[in-house]
C-alpha positions in Angstrom: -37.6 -72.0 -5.3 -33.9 -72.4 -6.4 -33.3 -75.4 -9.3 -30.6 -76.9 -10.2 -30.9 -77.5 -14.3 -28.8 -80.0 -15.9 -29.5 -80.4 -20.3 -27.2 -81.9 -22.5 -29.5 -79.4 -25.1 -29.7 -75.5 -24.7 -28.9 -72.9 -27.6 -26.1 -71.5 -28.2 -25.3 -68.1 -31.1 -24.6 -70.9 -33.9 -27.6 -72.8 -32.9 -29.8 -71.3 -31.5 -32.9 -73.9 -32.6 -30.8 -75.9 -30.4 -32.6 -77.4 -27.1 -34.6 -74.0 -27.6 -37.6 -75.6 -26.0 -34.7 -76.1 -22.4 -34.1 -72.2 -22.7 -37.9 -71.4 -22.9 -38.8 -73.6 -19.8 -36.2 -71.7 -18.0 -37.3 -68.0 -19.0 -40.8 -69.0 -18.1 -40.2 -70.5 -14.8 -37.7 -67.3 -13.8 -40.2 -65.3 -14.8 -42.8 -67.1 -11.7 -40.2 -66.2 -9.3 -37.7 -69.4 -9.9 -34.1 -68.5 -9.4 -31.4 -71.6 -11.3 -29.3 -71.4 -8.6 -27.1 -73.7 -10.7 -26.6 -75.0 -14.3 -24.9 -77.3 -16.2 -25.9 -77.9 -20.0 -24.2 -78.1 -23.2 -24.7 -75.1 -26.0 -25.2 -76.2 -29.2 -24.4 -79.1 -31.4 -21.2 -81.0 -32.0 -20.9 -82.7 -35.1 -17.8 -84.6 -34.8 -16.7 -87.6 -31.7 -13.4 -85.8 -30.2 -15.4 -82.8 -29.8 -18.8 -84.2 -28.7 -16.4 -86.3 -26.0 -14.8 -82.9 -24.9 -18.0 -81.3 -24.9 -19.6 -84.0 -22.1 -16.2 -84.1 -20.6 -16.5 -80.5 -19.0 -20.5 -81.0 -18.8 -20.3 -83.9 -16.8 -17.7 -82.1 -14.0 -20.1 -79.3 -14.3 -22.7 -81.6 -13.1 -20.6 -83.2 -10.2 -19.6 -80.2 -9.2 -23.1 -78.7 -9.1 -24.2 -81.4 -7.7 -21.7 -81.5 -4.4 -21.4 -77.5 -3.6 -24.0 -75.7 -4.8 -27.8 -74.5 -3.0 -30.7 -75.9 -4.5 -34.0 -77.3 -4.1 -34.5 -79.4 -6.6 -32.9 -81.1 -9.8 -34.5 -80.5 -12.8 -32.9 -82.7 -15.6 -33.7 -82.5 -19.4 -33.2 -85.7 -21.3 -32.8 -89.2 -19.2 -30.2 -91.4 -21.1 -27.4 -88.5 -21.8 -27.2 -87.7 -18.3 -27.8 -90.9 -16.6 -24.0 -92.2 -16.5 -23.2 -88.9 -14.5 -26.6 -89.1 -12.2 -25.7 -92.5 -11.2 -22.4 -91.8 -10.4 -23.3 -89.7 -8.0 -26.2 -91.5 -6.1 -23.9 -94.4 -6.2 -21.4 -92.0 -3.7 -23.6 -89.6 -2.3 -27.2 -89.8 -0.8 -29.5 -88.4 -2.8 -30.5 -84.9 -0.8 -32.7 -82.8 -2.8 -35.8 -84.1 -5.8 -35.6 -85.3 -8.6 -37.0 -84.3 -11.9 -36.7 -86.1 -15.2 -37.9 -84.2 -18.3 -38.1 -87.0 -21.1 -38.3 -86.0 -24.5 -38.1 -88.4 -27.5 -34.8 -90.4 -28.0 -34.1 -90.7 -24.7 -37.4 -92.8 -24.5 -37.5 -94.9 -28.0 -33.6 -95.8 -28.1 -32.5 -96.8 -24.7 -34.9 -100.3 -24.7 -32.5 -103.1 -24.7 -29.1 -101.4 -24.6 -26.8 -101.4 -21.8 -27.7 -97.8 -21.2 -31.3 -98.7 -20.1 -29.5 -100.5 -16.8 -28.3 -96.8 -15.6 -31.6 -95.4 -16.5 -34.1 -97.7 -14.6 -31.4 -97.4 -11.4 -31.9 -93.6 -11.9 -35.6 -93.8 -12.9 -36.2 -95.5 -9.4 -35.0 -92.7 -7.5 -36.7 -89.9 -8.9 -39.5 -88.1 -7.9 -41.5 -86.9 -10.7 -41.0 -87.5 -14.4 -42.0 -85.1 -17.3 -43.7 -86.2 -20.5 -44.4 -83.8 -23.0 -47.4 -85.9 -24.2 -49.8 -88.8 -23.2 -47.7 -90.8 -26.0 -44.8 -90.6 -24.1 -46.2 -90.7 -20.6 -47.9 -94.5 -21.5 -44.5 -94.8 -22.9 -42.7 -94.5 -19.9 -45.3 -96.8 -18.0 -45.0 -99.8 -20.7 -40.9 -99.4 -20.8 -40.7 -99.0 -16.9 -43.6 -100.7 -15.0 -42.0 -99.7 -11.6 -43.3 -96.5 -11.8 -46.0 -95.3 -10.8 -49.0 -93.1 -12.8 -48.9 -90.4 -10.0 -45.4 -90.0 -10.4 -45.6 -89.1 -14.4 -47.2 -85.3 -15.2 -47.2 -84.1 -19.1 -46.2 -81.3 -20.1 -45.9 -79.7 -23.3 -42.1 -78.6 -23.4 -42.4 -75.2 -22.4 -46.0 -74.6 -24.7 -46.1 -72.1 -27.2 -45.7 -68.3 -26.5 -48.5 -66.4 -27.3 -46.7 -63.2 -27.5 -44.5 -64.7 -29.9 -46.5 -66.7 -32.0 -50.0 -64.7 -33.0 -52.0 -64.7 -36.0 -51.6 -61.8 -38.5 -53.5 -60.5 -41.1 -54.0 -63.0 -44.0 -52.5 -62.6 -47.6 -54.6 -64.1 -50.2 -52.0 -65.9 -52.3 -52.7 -66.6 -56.0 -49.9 -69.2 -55.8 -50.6 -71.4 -52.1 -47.2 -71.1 -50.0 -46.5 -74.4 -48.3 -44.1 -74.6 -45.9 -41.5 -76.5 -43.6 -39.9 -75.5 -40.5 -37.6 -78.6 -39.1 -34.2 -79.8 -38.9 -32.7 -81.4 -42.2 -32.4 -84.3 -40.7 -32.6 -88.0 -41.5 -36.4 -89.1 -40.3 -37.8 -85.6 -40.6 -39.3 -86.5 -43.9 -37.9 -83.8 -45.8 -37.1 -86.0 -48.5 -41.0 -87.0 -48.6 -41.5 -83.1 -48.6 -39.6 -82.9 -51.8 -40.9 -85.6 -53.3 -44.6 -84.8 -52.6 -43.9 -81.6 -54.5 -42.3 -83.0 -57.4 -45.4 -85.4 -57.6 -47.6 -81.4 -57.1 -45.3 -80.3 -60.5 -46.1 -83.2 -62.4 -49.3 -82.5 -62.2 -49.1 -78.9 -63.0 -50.5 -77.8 -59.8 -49.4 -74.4 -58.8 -47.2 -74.2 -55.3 -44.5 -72.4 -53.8 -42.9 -73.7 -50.8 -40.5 -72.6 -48.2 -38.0 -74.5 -46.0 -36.6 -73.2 -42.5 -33.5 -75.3 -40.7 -30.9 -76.5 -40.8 -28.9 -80.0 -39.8 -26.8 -82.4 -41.7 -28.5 -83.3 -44.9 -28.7 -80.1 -46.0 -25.9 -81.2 -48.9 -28.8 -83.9 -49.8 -31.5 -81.5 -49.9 -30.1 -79.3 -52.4 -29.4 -81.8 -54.2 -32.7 -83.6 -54.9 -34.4 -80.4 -55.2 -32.4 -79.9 -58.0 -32.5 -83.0 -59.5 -36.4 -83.1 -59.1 -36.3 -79.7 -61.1 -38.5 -78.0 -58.0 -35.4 -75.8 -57.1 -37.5 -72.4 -58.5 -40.8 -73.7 -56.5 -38.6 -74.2 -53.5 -37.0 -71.6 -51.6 -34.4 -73.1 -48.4 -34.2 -70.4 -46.0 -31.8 -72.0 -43.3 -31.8 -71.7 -40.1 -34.7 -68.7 -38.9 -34.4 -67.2 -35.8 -37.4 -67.5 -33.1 -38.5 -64.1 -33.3 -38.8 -64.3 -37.1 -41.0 -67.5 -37.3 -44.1 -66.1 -36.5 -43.8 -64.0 -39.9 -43.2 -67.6 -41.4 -45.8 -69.0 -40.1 -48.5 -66.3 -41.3 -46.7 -66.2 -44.8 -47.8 -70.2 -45.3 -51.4 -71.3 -46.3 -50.1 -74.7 -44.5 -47.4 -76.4 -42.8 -46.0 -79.6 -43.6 -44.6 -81.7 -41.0 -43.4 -85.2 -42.5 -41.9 -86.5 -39.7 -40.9 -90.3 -39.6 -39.5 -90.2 -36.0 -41.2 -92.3 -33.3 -39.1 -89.8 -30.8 -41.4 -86.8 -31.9 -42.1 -86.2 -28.4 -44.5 -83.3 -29.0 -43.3 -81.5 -32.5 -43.8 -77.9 -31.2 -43.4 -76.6 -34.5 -46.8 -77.8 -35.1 -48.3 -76.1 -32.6 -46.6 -72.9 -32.9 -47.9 -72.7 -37.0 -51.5 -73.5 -35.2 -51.3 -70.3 -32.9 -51.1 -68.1 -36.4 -53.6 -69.9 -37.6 -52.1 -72.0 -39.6 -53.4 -75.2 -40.4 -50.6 -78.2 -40.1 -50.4 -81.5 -42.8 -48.8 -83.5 -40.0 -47.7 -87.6 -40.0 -49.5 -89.8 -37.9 -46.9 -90.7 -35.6 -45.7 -90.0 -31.8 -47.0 -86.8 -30.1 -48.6 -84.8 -33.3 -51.2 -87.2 -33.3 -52.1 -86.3 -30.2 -52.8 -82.6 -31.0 -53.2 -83.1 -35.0 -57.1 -83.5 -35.2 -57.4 -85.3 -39.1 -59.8 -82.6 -41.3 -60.6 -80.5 -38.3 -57.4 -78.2 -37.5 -55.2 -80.3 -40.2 -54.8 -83.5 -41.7 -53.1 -87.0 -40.9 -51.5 -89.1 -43.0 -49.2 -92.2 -42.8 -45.6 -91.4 -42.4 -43.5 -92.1 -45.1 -46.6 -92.2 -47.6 -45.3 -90.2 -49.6 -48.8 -90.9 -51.9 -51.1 -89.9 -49.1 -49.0 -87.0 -47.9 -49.5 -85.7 -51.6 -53.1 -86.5 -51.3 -53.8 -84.6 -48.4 -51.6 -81.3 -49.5 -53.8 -81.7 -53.0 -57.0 -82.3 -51.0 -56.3 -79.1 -48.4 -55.2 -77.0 -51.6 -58.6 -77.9 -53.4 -60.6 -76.3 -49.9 -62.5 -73.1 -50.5 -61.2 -69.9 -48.5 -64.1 -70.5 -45.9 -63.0 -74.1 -45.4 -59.3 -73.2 -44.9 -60.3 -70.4 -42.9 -62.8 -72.8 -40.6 -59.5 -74.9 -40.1 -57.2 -72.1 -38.9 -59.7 -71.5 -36.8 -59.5 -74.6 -34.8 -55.8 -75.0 -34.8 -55.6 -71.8 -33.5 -58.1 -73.3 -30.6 -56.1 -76.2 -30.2 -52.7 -74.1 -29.9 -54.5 -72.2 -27.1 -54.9 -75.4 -24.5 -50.5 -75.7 -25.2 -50.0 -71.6 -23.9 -46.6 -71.5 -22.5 -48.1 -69.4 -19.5 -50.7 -71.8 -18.4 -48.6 -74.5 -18.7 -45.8 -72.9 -16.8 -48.0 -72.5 -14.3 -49.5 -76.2 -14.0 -45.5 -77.7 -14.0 -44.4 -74.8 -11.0 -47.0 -76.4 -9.3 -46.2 -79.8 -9.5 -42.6 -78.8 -8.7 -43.9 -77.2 -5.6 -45.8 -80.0 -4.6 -42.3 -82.0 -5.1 -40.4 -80.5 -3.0 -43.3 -80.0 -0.1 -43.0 -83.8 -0.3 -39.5 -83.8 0.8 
């Protein structure tokens, strides 16, 4: 099978957390024999408008001209709004010859309702041939915000899954001191700020904690800041941006992962699930697609996002477990991470595609 993959997200050297979740559905699938015949996608972020405008620009040719000379199959797309304007384009002037595939993740779901963007959308929407969910969140999602479709024609699928080989369970320190940790972008809505002020609440109270922070994004400035105006800055240490291949020792080295979230586009929040396939428990909001993996006291706990109280509730409550009780909820996350393994679910979305394309 030869796809043609079109991502306004992929990783690039800078940023290589980037869309990573775009470049491990790829691997996988070439790995099963697929061959990406053609690809247009945009490496990493931009953070200012002349170059974001340039950046889409060259990606949008890329996609015309993919589009009009190149051998494929199918059409695999990555996000719906982003590339909608140059998808329509294109059916507008040219039949539509080969599937379509539409790989929703988040934004591209929760922020088009109502804006002029949503028109281009639904005319593209109503020429495709399968749509990707990474949850069941999202896939009722899709069926509430566009009732043409039809439930056959929606298949979830966990963003790539979680590797395995990458992400095991190691030995388990001990720690005098519980580690808490973060992996996320510093973003606004991924609740770092509640993170921070959780553990300022943890300090007050003289409860012993040392946490650790992985990412990177644009209120990193912010962070540092309140961490040192909290007085948590020796409790806290901000590690940046971690590579893949160095998570997994990350993930071991917590007792549990936080994962604040406030973003109704948390499509899956794979994060989650990787920390769960080293057996680490995950202290995850109630919101989006981790409550559809997050089982509340069994492989971690729930609270309401942006409750700050009960997020400090339930860190204090998992801290106060005996070794046994943490040890019986590593268990099942890891469990639960092994229904979301990149292999198997490679395997369930080639076969969809194949059925796709036997179709037309």
């Amino acid at each position: 099978m030869k796809i043609f993959l079109i991502s306004n997200m992929y990783p690039s050297s800078k940023d290589s957390l980037f869309g990573v979740f775009v470049r491990n559905f790829r691997l996988q699938l070439e790995k099963m024999g697929v061959v990406f015949s053609a690809v247009s996608v945009i490496k990493g972020k931009r953070s200012n408008t002349i170059g974001k405008a340039i950046s889409y620009f060259g990606y949008y040719c890329s996609i015309c001209y993919n589009f009009i000379f190149k051998s494929y199959d199918l059409i695999y797309v990555h996000f719906m709004s982003h590339n909608a304007p140059a998808l329509a384009f294109l059916f507008f002037l040219f039949k539509k010859r080969k599937p379509l595939v539409i790989n929703v993740h988040g934004d591209d779901v929760t922020h088009s309702k109502g804006r002029k963007i949503d028109i281009l959308n639904k005319y593209v929407l109503k020429k495709v041939d399968l749509v990707v969910t990474p949850s069941d969140y999202f896939k009722d999602m899709m069926l509430h915000n566009y009732p043409f479709l039809a439930n056959e024609q929606i298949f979830t699928s966990p963003s790539g899954g979680v590797d395995a080989k990458r992400f095991y369970p190691m030995a388990k320190t001990i720690h005098e001191i519980p580690i808490l940790g973060m992996v996320s972008r510093i973003d606004e809505g991924k609740g770092w700020d509640d993170f921070l002020t959780a553990l300022k609440t943890l300090k007050e109270k003289n409860i012993p904690f040392k946490a650790i922070i992985a990412g990177q994004g644009l209120q990193e400035t912010e962070m540092k800041t309140m961490m040192h105006d909290f007085g948590i800055k020796e409790n806290v240490e901000f590690l940046g941006l971690v590579k893949q291949e160095q998570l997994v020792h990350l993930y071991n080295k917590m007792d549990v992962m936080v994962f604040p979230t406030k973003r109704e586009a948390e499509s899956l929040g794979l994060v989650g699930l990787e920390a769960m396939s080293c057996k680490t428990p995950v202290i995850g909001g109630d919101i989006a697609g981790l409550k559809t993996y997050i089982k509340d006291t069994k492989n971690g706990m729930l609270f309401q996002p942006g409750n700050v109280s009960e997020l400090t509730s339930c860190i204090e409550k998992y801290l106060n477990f005996s070794q046994e009780e943490r040890e019986k909820m590593g268990n099942a996350a890891f469990k639960t991470a092994e229904q979301y393994e990149s292999g198997y679910v490679s395997k369930k979305l080639l076969e969809q595609l194949k059925k796709v394309c036997i179709r037309n």
